[in-house]
N, C-alpha and C positions, 0 to 999 in steps of 0.2 A: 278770744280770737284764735285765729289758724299763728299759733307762736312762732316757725318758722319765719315765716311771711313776715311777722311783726317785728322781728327780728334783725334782719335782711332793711325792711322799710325804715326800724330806730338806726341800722349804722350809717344808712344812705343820709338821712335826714341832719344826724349829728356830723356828719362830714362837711354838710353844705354850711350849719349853723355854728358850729363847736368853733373857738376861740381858745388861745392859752387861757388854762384857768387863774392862772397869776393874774393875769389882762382882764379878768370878769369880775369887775367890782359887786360886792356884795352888800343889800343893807340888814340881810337878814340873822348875821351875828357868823362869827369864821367856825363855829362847830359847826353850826346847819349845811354852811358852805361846803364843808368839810366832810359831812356824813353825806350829803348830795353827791359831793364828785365818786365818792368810793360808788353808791348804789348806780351811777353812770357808768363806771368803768366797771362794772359787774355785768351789768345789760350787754356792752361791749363784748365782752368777755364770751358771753352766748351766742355773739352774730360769728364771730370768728370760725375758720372752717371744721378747725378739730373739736370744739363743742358741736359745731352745727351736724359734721359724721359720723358723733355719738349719741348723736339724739337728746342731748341734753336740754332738758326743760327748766322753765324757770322754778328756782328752790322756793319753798313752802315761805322759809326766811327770807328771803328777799323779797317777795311779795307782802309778807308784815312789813319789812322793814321800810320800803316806797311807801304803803298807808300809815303810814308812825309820821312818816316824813311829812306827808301832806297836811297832816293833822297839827304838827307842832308849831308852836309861837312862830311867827315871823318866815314861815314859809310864802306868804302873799308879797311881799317884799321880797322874798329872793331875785338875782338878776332874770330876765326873761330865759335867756338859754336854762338853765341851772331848773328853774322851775317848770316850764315846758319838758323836758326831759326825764324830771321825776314823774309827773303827769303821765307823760307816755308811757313809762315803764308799769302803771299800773294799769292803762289798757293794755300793755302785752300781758300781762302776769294774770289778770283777772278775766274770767270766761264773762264773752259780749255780753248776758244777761245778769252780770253784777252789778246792783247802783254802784259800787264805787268806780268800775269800769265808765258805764254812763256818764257820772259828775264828772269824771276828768276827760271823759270825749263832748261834753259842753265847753269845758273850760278851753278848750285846744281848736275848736272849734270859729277858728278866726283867721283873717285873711295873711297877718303875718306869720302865720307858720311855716315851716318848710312843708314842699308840697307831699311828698310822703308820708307824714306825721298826721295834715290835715285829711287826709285822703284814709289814714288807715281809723279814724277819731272818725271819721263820717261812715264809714262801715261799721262800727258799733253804734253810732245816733241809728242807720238803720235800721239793725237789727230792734232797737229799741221800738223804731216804731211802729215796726211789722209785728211784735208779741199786742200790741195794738189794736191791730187791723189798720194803723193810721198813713193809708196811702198817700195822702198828700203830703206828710213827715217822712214817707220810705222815698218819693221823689224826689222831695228835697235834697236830701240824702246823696241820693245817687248820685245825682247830676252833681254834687260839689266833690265827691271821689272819684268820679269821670275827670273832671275840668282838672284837677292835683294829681291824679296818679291813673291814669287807667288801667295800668296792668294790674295796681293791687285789683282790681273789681274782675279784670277776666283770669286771674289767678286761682279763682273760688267755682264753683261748680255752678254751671251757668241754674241749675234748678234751682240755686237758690235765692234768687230774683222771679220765680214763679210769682212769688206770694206779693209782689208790688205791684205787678200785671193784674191779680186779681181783686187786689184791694183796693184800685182802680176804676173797678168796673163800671162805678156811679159818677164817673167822669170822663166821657171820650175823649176829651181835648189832653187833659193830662195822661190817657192813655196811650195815647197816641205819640206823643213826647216820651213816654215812658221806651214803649215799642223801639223807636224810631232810634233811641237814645243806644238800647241795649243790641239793637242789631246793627247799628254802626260800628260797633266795636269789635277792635280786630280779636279774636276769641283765638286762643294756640292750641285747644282743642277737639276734637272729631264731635266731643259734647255739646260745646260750644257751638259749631256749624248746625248741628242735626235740629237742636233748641230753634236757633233763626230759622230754618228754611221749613220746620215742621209747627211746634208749638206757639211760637210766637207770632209766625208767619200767618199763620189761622185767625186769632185774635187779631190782629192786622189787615187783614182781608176782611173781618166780617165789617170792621169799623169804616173800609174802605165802600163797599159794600151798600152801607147804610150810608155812605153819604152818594152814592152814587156812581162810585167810580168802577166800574166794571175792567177797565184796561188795568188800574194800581192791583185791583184783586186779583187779578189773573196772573198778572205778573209776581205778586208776591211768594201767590203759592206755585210758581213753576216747578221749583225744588222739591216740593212735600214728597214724602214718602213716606212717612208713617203712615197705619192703618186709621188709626183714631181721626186723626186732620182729615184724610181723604174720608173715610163715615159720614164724619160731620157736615163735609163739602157738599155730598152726597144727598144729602137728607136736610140741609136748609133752602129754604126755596130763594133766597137773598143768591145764592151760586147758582138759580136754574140758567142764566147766560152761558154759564161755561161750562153742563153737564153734557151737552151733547160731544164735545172737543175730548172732555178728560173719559169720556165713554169710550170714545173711539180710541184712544191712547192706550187704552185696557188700565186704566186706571183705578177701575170701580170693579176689577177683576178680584174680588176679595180675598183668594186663597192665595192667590200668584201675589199679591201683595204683600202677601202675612209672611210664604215661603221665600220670596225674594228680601225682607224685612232678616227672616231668621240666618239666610246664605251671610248676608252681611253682617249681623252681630257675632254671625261665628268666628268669621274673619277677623273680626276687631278683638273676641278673646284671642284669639291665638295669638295676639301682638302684646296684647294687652293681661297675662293671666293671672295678674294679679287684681283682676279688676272686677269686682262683685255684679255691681249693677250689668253686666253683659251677660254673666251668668244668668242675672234675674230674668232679663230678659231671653233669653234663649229658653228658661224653665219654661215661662208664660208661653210665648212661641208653641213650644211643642205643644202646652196643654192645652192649646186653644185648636190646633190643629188636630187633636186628638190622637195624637204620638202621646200617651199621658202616661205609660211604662218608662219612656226614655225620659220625659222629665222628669219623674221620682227619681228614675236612678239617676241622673246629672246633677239633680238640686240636693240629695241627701247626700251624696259626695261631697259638697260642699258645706252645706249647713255643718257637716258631721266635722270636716276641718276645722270651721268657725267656728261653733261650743268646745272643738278642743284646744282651743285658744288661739292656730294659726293665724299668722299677719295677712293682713291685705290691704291695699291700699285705700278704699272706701268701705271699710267694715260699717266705722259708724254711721256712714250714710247711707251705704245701702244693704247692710247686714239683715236689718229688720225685715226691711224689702223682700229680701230673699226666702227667708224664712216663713212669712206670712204666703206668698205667693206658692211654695213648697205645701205647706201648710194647706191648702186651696188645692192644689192637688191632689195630695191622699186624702181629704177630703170628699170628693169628687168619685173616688172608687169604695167608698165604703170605709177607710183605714183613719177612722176617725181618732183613736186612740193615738197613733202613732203624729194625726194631726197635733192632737193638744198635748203630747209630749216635746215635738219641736217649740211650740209658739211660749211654753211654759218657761222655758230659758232664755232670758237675755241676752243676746251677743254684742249689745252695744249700751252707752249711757242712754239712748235713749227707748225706754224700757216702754213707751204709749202705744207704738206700734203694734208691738205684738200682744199689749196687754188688751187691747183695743180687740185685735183680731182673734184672740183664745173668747173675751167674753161675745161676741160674736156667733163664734162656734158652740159656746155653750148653749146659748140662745136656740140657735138651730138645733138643736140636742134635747131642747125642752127640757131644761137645768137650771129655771131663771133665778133661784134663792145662790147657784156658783156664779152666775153671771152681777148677781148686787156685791157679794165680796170679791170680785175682779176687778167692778168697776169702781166700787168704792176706795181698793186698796191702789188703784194707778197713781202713775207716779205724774201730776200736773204741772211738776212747777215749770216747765217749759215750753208748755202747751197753748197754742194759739185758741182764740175764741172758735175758730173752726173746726179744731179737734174735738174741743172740750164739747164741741155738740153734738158729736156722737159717741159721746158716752151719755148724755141727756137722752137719746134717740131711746140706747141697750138700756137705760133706766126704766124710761115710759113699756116699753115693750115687756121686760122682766116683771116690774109693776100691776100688768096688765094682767099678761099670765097666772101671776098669783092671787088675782080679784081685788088689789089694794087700787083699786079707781082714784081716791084720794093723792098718793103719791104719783101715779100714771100721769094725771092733771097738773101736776105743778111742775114734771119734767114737762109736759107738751106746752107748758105757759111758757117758759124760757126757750125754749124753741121758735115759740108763734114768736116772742119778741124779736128775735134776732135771725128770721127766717132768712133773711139776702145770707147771711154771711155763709149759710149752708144749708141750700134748699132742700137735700135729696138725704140730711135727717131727720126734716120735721115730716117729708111726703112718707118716710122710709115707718115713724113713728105713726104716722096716723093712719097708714095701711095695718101696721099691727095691731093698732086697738081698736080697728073697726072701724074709724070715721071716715068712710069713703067718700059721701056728697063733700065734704070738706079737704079729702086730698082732690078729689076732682077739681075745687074749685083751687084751689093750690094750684096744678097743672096748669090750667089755662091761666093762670098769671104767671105762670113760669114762659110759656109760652109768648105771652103778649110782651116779653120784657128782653127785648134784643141782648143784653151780656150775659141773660140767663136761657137764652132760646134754644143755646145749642146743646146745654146738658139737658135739657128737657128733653127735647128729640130722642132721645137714647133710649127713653122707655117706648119707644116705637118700633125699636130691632126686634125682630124676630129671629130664633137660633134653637139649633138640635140641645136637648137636655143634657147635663153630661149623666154617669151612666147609672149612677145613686144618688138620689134628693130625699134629704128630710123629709117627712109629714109636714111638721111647721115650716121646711119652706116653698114645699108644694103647696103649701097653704096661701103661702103670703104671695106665690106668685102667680094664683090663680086670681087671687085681689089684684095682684098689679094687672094682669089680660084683661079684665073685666072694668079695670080704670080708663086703660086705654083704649076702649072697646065702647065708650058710653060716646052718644049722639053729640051732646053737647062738646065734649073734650075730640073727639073726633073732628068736628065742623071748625076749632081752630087752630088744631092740629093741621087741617091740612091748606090751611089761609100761609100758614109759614113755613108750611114744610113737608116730606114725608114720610110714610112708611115704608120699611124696607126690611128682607130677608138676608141675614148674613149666613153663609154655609158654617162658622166657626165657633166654639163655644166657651168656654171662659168667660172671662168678661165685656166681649163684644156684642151682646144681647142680653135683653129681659132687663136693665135698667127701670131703675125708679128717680 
C-alpha cells in the first residue's frame, strides 16, 4: 500500500480504538500480549511527524516480525484491539499484492472496525480483485472504502480506479454505480477533477446515451476537454443529438483543442514541476502536433534526470509513461537506436511498461527472435490479464515472422479466448499474421457491442504520417486501411458511427 497513507489511517484508527493496555485483557498468553504492544507502538512510532519527515519506512524486521505474530499459538484469541492492529500493521508493511497483505485485509474486513482500518483493508481487497479483472469484487470494494474513509480512496491517483470502470464494462447498472460513486467524490486534485469531467464523464454519457437520455449526456460531458472524449463524441452516432451544438462551440476544432489541452498542462507543470505525468503529457502534445524537435528535447531532459535517479513525485507512476511516449518520438524521426536505449532502462518497479514498449519497437524493426527474449524475459508478476495480452499479441506476431505458425496459433488461441478483456490485441495479432476476413469479422463485433464501440471507432481516424515509418509498419498499416475500407465493416461502421479526419499525428489516428 501507499505507506504514508497507511500510516496516517493506523494512528487515526488506533486513537478512536486503543484502550489502556493494562485495561485489554488478554487470552492469548502476556508474551504474545506483550510482543503485540511493542510491534503497535512501533507502527506508532512511524505515523509520528519526525519519522513521517524522514521518510521512514516500514523496517524489513518489523514486517517479519507482525507475520511471526500472526502465525503464532494463540494469536486468534488475542483481545480484538491487539489483534486488529497487528493485522493492520501487516497491510501497511506488505505491498497490496502480497497474500499476506490480502489474508489480513479479509480478516479486517468487517463492520466493527474502525472506519480508517476498514477503508484502507478494502483498498487492498480491491486491488486484489482488479489483478482479477473481478469488477464486481473491485465494486464491492470501493463502495465499502467510500462509506469508511473517503479521503483514503481520493488520496490515490484517481487513474487508478480506471481498471473498475473497465472491468465493468459487461454490466451497465453496476457501472453506472461505479461512475456515479467515483464522480461524487470530493477529489483534492486538478487529476481528480480533469478524470470526472473528461474520462469518466464519457463512459457515463455513453451509458446515459444508450438508455436514452440525451439531456444526462449532454450535461455530463459539459466539462470535457480532453481530445480523446471529444474524438469519441464525435465519431459515435449514440452523440449525433449533440454534434451540431458541440460543432458550433468549436469543439470538434481538433488542433485548437490539442493546443489549448497543451496551454494548460504547461500551466499545471509550472505549479506542479515535480510532477511527471504533465511532462508526459506535454511531450505527447507537442508530438502530435508536430512540434516533434521540442518534444525530444523536453522529454530527454527529463527521462535523462529520471535514469539519473532524480526524485519526482509520480516516477513510479508515470515514469514508464514518459519514457515510452519519448520513446515514440524518436522513434517517429528515424532515431530508433536512441529509442531502445531509453525504453531499455527501467525508471520505476514497474518494468512491463517499457519492456512491453522496446519489444514493440523491435517488432517494428523486423527483430522478432529480440522481441521472444523481451517478451519472455518481462517482469509479470503484477500484471493484469490485459497486459499480459499484449505480450501474447508481440508473441503471435514475432512467431509469425519467423514462420513458426505452430506457436503464432496458440498465442492467437489465448487471445480468441479472452478477446473482451483486450480487443485491440487480438485485432492488432491477426492483422500481423494475415487473417483479415477474421479481423474483419472481429471489428464488426467490436462495433456491434456498445462498451466496446467507442475504441473500435478509432481505427476509422484518418491522420498525416509521421515523418519515418517502418516497412513492417507501413505494412501493417496498409492492412489496417484496407480493414477499414472492406464493404461489409464499412456498412456497420457507419449504422454506429463515423468516419473522420484528424489534422494531428501521434496517436490520434490509424488505430486498430
Amino acid at each position: 500500500m501507499i505507506l504514508r497513507l497507511e500510516l496516517v489511517a493506523l494512528a487515526a484508527a488506533l486513537s478512536l480504538a486503543a484502550v489502556p493496555a493494562q485495561a485489554a485483557p488478554t487470552k492469548g498468553g502476556e508474551d504474545l500480549a506483550r510482543d503485540a504492544d511493542a510491534a503497535i507502538a512501533r507502527m506508532l512510532d512511524l505515523s509520528k511527524p519526525k519519522a513521517s519527515a524522514a521518510g521512514e519506512q516500514c523496517p524489513t524486521a518489523l514486517a517479519d516480525q507482525v507475520d511471526a505474530l500472526v502465525a503464532r499459538r494463540g494469536f486468534d484469541a488475542l483481545d480484538t484491539f491487539r489483534r486488529d492492529a497487528v493485522l493492520y500493521a501487516v497491510v501497511v508493511c506488505r505491498p497490496f499484492d502480497d497474500p499476506r497483505a490480502v489474508a489480513a485485509a479479509r480478516r479486517l474486513d468487517r463492520d466493527d472496525v474502525a472506519p480508517p482500518i476498514l477503508a484502507s483493508a478494502n483498498m487492498v481487497l480491491l486491488a486484489d480483485a482488479a489483478m482479477r479483472n473481478d469488477g464486481k469484487g473491485e465494486l464491492a470494494a470501493l463502495e465499502r472504502a467510500v462509506a469508511a474513509d473517503a479521503a483514503q480512496v481520493t488520496a490515490l491517483p484517481p487513474e487508478m480506479y480506471g481498471q473498475t470502470v473497465e472491468d465493468l464494462k459487461g454490466d451497465p447498472a453496476a457501472r453506472v454505480r461505479a461512475l456515479d460513486l467515483l464522480r461524487g467524490l470530493d477529489w483534492p486534485t486538478e487529476d481528480g477533477h480533469d478524470q470526472v469531467d473528461n474520462d469518466w464523464a464519457l463512459v457515463r454519457a455513453e451509458l446515459a446515451a444508450d438508455d436514452g437520455d440525451m439531456t444526462r449526456a449532454g450535461a455530463v460531458l459539459d466539462r470535457a476537454s480532453s481530445l480523446h472524449v471529444l474524438l469519441a463524441v464525435a465519431q459515435d452516432k449514440r452523440f449525433a443529438p449533440l454534434w451540431p451544438q458541440l460543432e458550433a462551440a468549436g469543439r470538434f476544432d481538433w488542433k485548437a483543442v490539442l493546443e489549448a489541452d497543451l496551454a494548460r498542462v504547461e500551466e499545471q507543470s509550472r505549479r506542479e514541476p515535480a510532477n511527471l505525468k504533465r511532462i508526459a503529457y506535454r511531450v505527447d502534445h507537442l508530438r502530435s502536433l508536430g512540434r516533434r524537435d521540442e518534444a525530444i528535447a523536453l522529454g530527454g531532459d527529463y527521462v535523462g534526470r529520471l535514469q539519473r535517479g532524480e526524485a519526482f513525485d509520480d516516477a513510479e507512476l508515470s515514469g514508464p509513461m514518459l519514457v515510452v511516449i519519448q520513446a515514440a518520438a524518436l522513434s517517429e524521426v528515424g532515431r530508433f537506436d536512441e529509442a531502445d536505449a531509453a525504453l531499455v532502462k527501467p525508471v520505476a518497479q514497474d518494468k512491463l511498461t517499457q519492456s512491453t514498449a522496446r519489444a514493440a519497437l523491435l517488432l517494428a524493426l523486423d527483430r522478432p527472435t529480440e522481441v521472444l527474449k523481451v517478451v519472455d524475459a518481462a517482469d509479470t508478476a503484477i500484471a493484469s490479464p490485459f497486459g499480459l495480452m499484449w505480450l501474447d499479441e508481440l508473441r503471435a506476431c514475432a512467431r509469425h515472422q519467423l514462420g513458426d505458425e505452430g506457436a503464432a496459433g496458440k498465442a492467437l488461441d489465448k487471445l480468441r479466448k479472452a478477446w473482451r478483456d483486450n480487443p485491440y490485441a487480438l485485432s492488432g495479432a491477426l492483422l500481423c499474421t494475415g487473417r483479415d476476413d477474421e479481423a474483419a469479422q472481429l471489428m464488426i463485433r467490436r462495433l456491434r457491442d456498445p462498451p466496446l464501440r467507442g475504441d473500435a471507432l478509432k481505427a476509422f481516424r484518418d491522420g498525416p504520417a509521421p515523418p519515418v515509418v517502418t516497412p513492417r509498419d507501413a505494412e501493417i498499416d496498409a492492412r489496417r486501411r484496407a480493414l477499414v475500407a472492406r464493404p461489409e465493416v464499412v456498412a456497420v461502421m457507419q449504422e454506429y458511427g463515423r468516419a473522420i479526419t484528424v489534422p494531428l499525428s501521434g496517436d490520434y489516428a490509424g488505430g486498430y
